[in-house]
Every structure is written in structure tokens, then in C-alpha cells.
C-alpha positions in Angstrom: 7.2 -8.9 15.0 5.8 -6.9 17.8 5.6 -3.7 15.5 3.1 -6.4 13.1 0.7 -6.7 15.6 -2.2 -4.1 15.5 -3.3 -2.0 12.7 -1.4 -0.5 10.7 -1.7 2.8 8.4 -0.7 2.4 4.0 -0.2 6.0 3.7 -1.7 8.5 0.9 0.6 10.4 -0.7 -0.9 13.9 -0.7 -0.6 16.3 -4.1 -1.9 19.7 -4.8 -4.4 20.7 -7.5 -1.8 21.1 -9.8 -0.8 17.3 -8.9 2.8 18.4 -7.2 3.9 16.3 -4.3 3.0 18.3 -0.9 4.8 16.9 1.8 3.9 19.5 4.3 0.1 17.5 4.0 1.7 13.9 4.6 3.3 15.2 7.5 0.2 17.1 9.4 -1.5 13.7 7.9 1.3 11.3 10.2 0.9 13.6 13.3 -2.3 12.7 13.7 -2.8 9.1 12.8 0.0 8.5 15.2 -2.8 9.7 18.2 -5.0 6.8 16.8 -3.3 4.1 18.4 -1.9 2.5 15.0 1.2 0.3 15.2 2.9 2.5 11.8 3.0 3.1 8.7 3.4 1.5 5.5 4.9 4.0 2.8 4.2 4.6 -0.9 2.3 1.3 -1.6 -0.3 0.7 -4.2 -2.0 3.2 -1.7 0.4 5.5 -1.6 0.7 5.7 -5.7 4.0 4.7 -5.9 4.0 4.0 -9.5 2.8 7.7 -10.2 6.2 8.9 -8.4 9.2 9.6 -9.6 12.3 8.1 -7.8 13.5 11.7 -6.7 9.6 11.8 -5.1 9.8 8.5 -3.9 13.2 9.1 -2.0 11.9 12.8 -0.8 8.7 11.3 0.3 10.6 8.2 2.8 12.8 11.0 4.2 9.8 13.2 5.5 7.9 10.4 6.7 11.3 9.1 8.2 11.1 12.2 10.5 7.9 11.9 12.1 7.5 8.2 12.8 9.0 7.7 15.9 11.2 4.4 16.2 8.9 3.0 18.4 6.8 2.2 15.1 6.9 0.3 12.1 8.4 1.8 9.2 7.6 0.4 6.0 8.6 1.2 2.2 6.8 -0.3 -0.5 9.1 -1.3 -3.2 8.7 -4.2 -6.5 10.1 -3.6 -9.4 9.5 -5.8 -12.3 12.9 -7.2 -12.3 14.6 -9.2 -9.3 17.7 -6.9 -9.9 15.5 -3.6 -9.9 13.4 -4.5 -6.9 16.8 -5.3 -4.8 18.4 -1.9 -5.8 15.1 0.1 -5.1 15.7 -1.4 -1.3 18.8 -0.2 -0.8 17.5 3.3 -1.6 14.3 2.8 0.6 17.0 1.7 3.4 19.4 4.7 2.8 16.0 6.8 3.6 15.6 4.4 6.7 13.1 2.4 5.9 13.0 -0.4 8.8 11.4 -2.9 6.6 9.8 -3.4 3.3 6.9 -4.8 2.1 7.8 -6.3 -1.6 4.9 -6.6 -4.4 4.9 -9.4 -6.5 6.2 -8.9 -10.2 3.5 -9.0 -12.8 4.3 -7.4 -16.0 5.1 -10.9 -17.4 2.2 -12.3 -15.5 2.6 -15.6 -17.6 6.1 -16.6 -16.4 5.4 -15.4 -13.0 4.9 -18.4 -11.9 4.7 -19.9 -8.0 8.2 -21.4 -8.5 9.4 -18.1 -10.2 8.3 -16.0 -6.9 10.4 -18.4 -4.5 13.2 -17.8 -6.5 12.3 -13.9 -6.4 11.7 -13.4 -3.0 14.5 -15.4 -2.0 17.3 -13.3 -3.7 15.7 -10.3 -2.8 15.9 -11.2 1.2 19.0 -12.5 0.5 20.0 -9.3 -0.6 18.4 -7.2 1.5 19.8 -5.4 4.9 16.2 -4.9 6.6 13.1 -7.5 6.8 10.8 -8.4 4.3 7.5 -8.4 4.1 5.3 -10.2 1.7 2.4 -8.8 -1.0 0.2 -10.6 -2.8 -2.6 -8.0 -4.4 -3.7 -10.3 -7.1 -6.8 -7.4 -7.5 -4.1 -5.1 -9.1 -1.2 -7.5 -10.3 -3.1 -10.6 -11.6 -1.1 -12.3 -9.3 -1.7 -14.2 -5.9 1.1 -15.9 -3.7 -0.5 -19.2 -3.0 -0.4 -20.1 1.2 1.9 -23.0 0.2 4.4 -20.6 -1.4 3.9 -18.1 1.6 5.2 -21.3 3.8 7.7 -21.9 1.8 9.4 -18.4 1.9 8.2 -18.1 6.1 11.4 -20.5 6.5 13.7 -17.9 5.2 15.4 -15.8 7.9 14.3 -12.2 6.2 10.9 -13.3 5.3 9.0 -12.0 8.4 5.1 -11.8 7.1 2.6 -10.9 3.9 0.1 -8.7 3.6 -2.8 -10.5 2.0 -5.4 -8.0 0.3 -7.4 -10.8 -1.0 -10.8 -11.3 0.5 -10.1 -15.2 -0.1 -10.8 -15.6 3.3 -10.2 -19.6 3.7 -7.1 -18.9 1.6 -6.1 -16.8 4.6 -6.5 -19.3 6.7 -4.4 -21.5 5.0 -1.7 -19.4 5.0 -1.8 -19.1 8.9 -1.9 -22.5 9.5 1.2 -23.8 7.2 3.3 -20.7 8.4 5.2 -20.8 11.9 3.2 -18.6 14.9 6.1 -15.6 14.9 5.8 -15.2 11.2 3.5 -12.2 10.5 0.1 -13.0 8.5 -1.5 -9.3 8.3 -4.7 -8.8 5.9 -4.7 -5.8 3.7 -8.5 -6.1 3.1 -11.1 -4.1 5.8 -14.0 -5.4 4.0 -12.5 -9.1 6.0 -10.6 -7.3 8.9 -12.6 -9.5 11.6 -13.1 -12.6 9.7 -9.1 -12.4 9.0 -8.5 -11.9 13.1 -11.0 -14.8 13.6 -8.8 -16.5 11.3 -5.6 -15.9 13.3 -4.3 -12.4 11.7 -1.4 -10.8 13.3 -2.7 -7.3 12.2 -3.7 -5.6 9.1 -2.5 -2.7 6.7 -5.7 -1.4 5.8 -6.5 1.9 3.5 -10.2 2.6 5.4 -7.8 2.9 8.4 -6.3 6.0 7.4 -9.8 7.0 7.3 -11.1 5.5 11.0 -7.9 4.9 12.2 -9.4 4.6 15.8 -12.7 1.8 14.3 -10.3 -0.2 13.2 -7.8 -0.5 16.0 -10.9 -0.8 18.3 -12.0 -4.0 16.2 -8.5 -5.1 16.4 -8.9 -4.8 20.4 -12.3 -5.8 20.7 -11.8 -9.4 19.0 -8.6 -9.5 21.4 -10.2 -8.7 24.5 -13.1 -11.2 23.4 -15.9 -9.3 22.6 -17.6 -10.3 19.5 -20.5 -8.2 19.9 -18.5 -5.0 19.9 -16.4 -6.2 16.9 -18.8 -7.6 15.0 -21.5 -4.4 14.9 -18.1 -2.2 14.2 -17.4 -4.8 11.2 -20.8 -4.1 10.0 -20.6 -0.3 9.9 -16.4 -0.5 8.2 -17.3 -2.9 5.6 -19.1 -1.1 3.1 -17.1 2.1 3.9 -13.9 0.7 2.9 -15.1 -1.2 0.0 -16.2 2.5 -1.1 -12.5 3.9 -0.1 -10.9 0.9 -2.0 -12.7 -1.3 -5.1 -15.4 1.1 -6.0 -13.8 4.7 -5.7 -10.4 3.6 -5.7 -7.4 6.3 -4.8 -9.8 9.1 -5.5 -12.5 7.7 -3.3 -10.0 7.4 -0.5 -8.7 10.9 -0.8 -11.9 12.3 -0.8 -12.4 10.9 2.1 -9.5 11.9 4.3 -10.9 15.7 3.3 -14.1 14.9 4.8 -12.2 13.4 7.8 -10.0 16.3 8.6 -7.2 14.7 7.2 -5.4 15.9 3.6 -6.4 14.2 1.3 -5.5 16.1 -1.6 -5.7 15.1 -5.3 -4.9 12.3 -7.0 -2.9 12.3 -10.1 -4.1 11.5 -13.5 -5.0 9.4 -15.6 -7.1 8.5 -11.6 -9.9 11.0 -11.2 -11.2 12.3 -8.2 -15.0 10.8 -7.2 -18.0 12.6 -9.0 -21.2 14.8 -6.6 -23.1 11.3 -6.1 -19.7 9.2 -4.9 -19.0 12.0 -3.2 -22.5 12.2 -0.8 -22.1 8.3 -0.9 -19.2 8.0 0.7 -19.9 11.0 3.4 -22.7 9.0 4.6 -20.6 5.6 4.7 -17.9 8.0 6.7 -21.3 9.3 9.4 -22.1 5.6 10.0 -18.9 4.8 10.5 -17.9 7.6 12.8 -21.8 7.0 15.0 -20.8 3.6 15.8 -17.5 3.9 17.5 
């Protein structure tokens, strides 16, 4: 639970301009974000293009990242398979690469039948089944699909179940979840156009993509609300909010890549059938990135 608490990174995965994996980028990429104050990593989410990977690329991809996150830090591997059965194997492999939790996206493909009653009964066998902690993820912008706070409370009673990562902006729906769920389960917002209304709300943390951008904005928001000042908080909010809805719903992946290059990180290509931002996202999102960066 203590690992929960802060901000933590979902990880790029960074490919060459032929669109092969390079791991030698993710790894310069770690070293640094671990000087930003982050509380870890979350590996090969939606971020993190997981479904453009093949399981070889997945597995290689865990072991690096395995090897610079020090154990001090939350290690997280995205997993979620369509199938209950194919979501359980795929965490044993994420454990054998030594994952220390996983963070579990709902199943969609059959968005009819998935049901709130069918996602108990999902997440349930899959904790049961699994060696390490789960985490919760409801991304309805991707999937279709939202875990209701009522079904969230329902699974925070299971042993396994230690949080959700919520990248709704359905702020009172956030709320809601914190309130029916016990204080030591983990309630983490995946969203940094909401990052302080979610703390205001009673966030443990949040997984955010813009942090792997502004690693150090967004921890200092995290702190700021903590130590009490709103002010400070607040006028940061202002300057992250329209650079990560650039780095997320408007330019997507590529958006996001881009903008790692302009922030001395890797960002690297993305593969197709996402594209990379054209010249006007481009300049757009390097002046979001200056406001950003004059602020803090």
C-alpha cells in the first residue's frame, strides 16, 4: 500500500524507426524517472502498447525493467486478456519476470455480456489465482467499459484486490469509489487532466502518462495538496491539464512519444496502424511542454 501512495510512472515502450523494440531506450528512460521522486512503475499498459507486443516482447520487456527498478518501488505489469483463463496464465508469466503486482484491465471484446456481475466473477478468479496483488482498471475511454464504485467495493473485500486505477474523468464517480471502499484499499486516478480534483477527492496516488513527461509537476502537486497548499497545487493543475490532455485524448501514444523527445527522454516511435503527431501537434504540444516546465 505504501508503494500506492505518490505518483506513479505507466511506462512507454520505446521502438526504433523501423518499429523494433529498443530496450536499451526504456532503460536510460527508467534511470532517470527514478531521480523524479515517483513511487514506480507501471509496465506495458494501454501506455505501454501492450497489445502491439508480442508475448516474447512482452516477457523481454518485464525482465529489463525488472533490473532497474529497485525493490524499494512499485513494480507493476499490465496484463487482461479477454478470457478469465488467459488473463490468469498471462500473470504467471508477468510473475516469473517478477512483476510485484499487476494491474488487470477489464475484458471488453464481448462488451455486451461484460456485465458488472460478470467482472466480480472475473476479478475474483483471477486474484484467487494469482501469487502477487491485484490491482484494478477500469479505462472505459478504450474498452467501453467502466467498473461501477459499487462493484470496486465489492471486490476491495477480497484479500488480493489491493486498489483500481480509475482513468475516467468521472470525478464524483471517484469519489464514490473512495467512500464505499476501506481506507487501506488503494483508489489511484489514471487521469492528469483530474489529478488534484481526484487528491481533493481522497486519491491514494495516480498512474498518470503526462508524468512520464513532468515526472517532477506531478509529484510536486501530489506534495503540495499534502502539505496543504492549494495555491501551489492548484496554478501547477492549471499549467498540467491541457498538456496531458494533449499527451493522452488528442495525440494519443504518438503525442506522448513525441513528447518524451522534446523532454530528453526516448521517446521513440510508435507502431503502426498509430502515427506519430503531424508539424502543428508537434509545435502544439512543445509549447504545452514550456508552460509546463516555467511553472514548476
Amino acid at each position: 500500500m505504501n508503494k500506492l501512495r505518490g505518483i506513479l510512472l505507466p511506462t512507454t515502450t520505446p521502438f526504433t524507426d523501423s518499429e523494433e523494440l529498443d530496450l536499451n531506450a526504456l532503460a536510460d528512460n527508467i534511470r532517470k524517472w527514478r531521480a523524479a521522486g515517483i513511487s514506480g512503475f507501471v509496465m506495458l499498459g494501454s501506455t505501454g502498447e501492450r497489445v502491439h507486443l508480442e508475448e516474447s516482447e512482452y516477457l523481454r520487456t518485464l525482465e529489463v525493467a525488472r533490473r532497474e527498478i529497485p525493490s524499494d518501488g512499485a513494480f507493476i505489469a499490465g496484463v487482461g486478456q479477454q478470457s478469465t483463463r488467459g488473463t490468469i496464465a498471462e500473470i504467471a508469466k508477468a510473475v516469473q519476470c517478477g512483476a510485484d503486482a499487476v494491474l488487470v484491465l477489464t475484458p471488453h471484446y464481448y462488451r455486451a455480456a461484460i456485465t458488472q456481475e460478470a467482472l466480480v466473477s472475473h476479478y475474483t478468479a483471477v486474484a484467487d489465482a494469482s501469487r502477487v496483488h491485484v490491482l484494478l482498471y477500469s479505462m472505459p475511454a478504450l474498452t467501453g467499459i467502466k467498473i461501477e464504485p459499487e462493484t470496486t467495493a465489492r471486490l476491495s473485500e477480497h484479500p488480493n484486490i489491493m486498489g483500481v486505477k480509475d482513468s475516467s474523468n468521472d470525478v464524483a464517480g471517484f469519489a464514490a469509489t473512495v467512500k464505499l471502499c476501506p481506507p487501506e484499499f488503494a483508489v489511484l486516478t489514471g487521469n492528469g487532466t483530474v489529478l488534484l480534483d481526484t487528491l481533493r477527492a481522497g486519491a491514494t496516488g495516480a498512474i498518470l502518462a503526462v508524468g512520464c513527461v513532468v515526472p517532477r509537476m506531478c509529484v510536486e502537486i501530489f506534495d503540495a495538496f499534502n502539505r496543504g497548499d492549494e495555491e501551489r497545487a492548484s496554478h501547477l493543475q492549471a499549467k498540467l491539464t491541457p498538456l496531458a490532455a494533449a499527451v493522452t485524448t488528442r495525440f494519443g501514444i504518438g503525442g506522448l512519444k513525441a513528447a518524451l523527445d522534446l523532454a530528453d527522454y526516448r521517446g521513440g516511435a510508435v507502431r503502426a496502424p498509430l502515427r506519430a503527431p503531424d508539424e502543428a501537434a508537434g509545435a502544439e504540444i512543445a509549447t504545452l511542454l514550456e508552460a509546463a516546465r516555467a511553472a514548476l
